[in-house]
C-alpha positions in Angstrom: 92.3 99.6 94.8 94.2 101.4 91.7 94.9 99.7 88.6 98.2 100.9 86.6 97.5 104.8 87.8 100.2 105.9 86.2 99.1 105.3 82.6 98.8 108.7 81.0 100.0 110.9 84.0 103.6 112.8 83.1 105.9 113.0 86.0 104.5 116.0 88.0 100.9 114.2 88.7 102.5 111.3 89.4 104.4 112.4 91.9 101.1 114.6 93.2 99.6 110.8 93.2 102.3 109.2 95.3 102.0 112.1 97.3 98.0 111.8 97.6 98.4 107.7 98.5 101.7 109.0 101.0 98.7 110.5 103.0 95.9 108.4 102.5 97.7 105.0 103.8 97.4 106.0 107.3 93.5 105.8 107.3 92.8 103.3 104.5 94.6 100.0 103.1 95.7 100.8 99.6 96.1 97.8 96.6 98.0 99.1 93.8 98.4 97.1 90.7 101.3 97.7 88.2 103.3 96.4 85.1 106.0 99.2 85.5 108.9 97.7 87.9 110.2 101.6 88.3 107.1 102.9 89.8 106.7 99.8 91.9 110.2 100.4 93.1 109.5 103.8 93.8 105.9 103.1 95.7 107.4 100.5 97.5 110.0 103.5 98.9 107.2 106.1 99.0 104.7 103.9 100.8 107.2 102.1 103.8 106.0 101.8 107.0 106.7 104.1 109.2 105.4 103.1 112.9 105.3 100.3 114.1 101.9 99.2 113.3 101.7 99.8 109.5 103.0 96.8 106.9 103.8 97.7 102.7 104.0 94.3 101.3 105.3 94.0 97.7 103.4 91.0 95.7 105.1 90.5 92.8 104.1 87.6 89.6 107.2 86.3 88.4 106.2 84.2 85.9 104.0 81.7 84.9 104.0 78.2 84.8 101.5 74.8 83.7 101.0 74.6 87.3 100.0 78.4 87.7 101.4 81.3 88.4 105.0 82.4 90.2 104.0 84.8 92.8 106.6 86.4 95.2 105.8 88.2 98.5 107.8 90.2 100.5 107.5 92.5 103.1 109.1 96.2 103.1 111.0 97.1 106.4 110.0 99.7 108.3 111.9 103.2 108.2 113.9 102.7 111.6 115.0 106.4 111.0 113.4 109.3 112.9 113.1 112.1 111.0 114.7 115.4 112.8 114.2 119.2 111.9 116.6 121.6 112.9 115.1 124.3 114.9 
């Protein structure tokens, strides 16, 4: 679970830490918390699924009310696109 890791990184660690979390998702679930709607936009690109059985949900508070909170959930599709090298 990371909370806001971007705060003091400039924009060559941060994208070593996307790349870092790119290869960690396969063996462990990953929570990442953040108040920056750019780098969740970007995560949520980084981080799709790519087989089958992986899922990147996006959980987002909207706002807040006297009843409680304005949460939003939604699910990012999986990359349908296989990736092909030329030999």
């Amino acid at each position: 679970m990371l909370d806001d890791p971007l705060q003091s990184l400039d924009d060559v660690n941060l994208l070593g830490l996307i790349d870092l979390l790119r290869r960690t998702k396969d063996r462990r679930q990953l929570i990442v918390s953040t108040h920056d709607s750019r780098f969740g936009r970007l995560l949520a690109r980084k981080l799709r699924p790519v087989s089958p059985d992986q899922r990147t949900l996006v959980i987002t508070l909207a706002g807040w009310g006297r009843s409680g909170p304005t949460i939003t959930q939604g699910e990012i599709p999986r990359d349908s696109e296989v990736v092909r090298i030329a030999a």
